[in-house]
C-alpha angles and dihedrals in degrees: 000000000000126000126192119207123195119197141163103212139042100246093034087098098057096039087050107038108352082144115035090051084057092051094052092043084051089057087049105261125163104229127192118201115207120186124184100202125048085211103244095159099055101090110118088189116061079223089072098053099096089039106040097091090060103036095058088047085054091054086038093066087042088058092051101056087042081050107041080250103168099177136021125182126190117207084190097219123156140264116264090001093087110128149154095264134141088260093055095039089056098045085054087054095040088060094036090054108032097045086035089210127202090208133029127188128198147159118299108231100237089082134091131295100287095036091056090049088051096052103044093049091049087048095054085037094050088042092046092041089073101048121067099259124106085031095165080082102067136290124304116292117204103242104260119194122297124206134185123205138190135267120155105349101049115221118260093218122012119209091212132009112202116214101235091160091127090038099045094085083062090047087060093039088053091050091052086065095053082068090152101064095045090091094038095047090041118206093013088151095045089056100040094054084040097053092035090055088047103043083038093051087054090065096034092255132114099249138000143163135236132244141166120190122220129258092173086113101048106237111235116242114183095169115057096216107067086067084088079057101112 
């Protein structure tokens, strides 16, 4: 198997799926991590300005190997300036067609500014990336499942909750490397054990993650009777 994750920010993945992303690298899934921002807005100290950028690729890398994480890429865009545009659009594409996933996670769009951006370009990538348009990026890829998943807003009624009850330890462990955003992001642990508790307490586990899939392209049913299919 091979999952695809798109994120706007470096710690959004761990925050989202941490675990989740564990538990597929565990069953030996090949996992691409895609992050639009290299993050150079998030310094609490004047003194980072000028080293924030590196220092969170260098926590990044750290995450990946906490995670299973085989691949990372960095469209180095900036903080605040994400946005549906031709550049975007292409780069979606780009990552649907080349690593040809089976599963592809994103923002949900009940989150903030950048998140929303994220999630409505992968969306129109993920749907064009399976009809025949933008073909300088690769050959066609059958539209595989999308799902969103939560970061600061948590979703009302998800659509899935993942048991990461054995892979949540490496969510935190994952968070401790992103040491330059726990100041900024104040109380991420707090609301990770919190959510994870929650969301963990609705399936009868200890912790668990959210997750909706998308709808945005209809699903074709010919026989009736799959329609009783969960």
């Amino acid at each position: 198997m091979k999952a695809i994750a798109f994120c706007a920010h470096p710690d959004d993945e761990v925050i989202g799926i941490g675990g989740t992303l564990r538990k597929l690298a565990d069953a030996g899934a090949v996992i691409r991590l895609v992050i639009f921002s290299d993050g150079a807005e998030g310094y609490t100290k004047l003194q980072e300005k000028e080293t924030i950028v590196a220092s969170r690729a260098k926590e990044t890398q750290k995450v990946c190997d906490v995670l299973g994480i085989q691949e990372s890429f960095n469209l180095h865009q900036v903080d605040w300036g994400l946005k549906v545009d031709n550049e975007a659009y292409h780069a979606v594409l780009h990552h649907i067609r080349q690593f040809q996933p089976d599963l592809i996670f994103t923002h949900s769009r009940a989150d903030y500014h950048d998140h929303m951006a994220v999630h409505d370009v992968v969306t129109e990538g993920w749907y064009h990336a399976g009809i025949p348009c933008a073909m300088s990026e690769g050959s066609v890829w059958p539209m595989t499942p999308l799902y969103e998943f939560e970061v600061l807003q948590a979703m009302a009624r998800p659509f899935t909750i993942v048991d990461i009850t054995e892979t949540y330890a490496a969510k935190v462990e994952a968070m401790t490397h992103y040491a330059s955003q726990h100041e900024l992001v104040g109380g991420v642990f707090q609301m990770m054990e919190g959510r994870a508790l929650e969301l963990g307490a609705r399936i009868g586990v200890k912790y668990g993650e959210a997750l909706t899939r998308s709808y945005y392209r209809p699903q074709a049913i010919a026989d009736v009777t799959r329609l009783s299919e969960r």
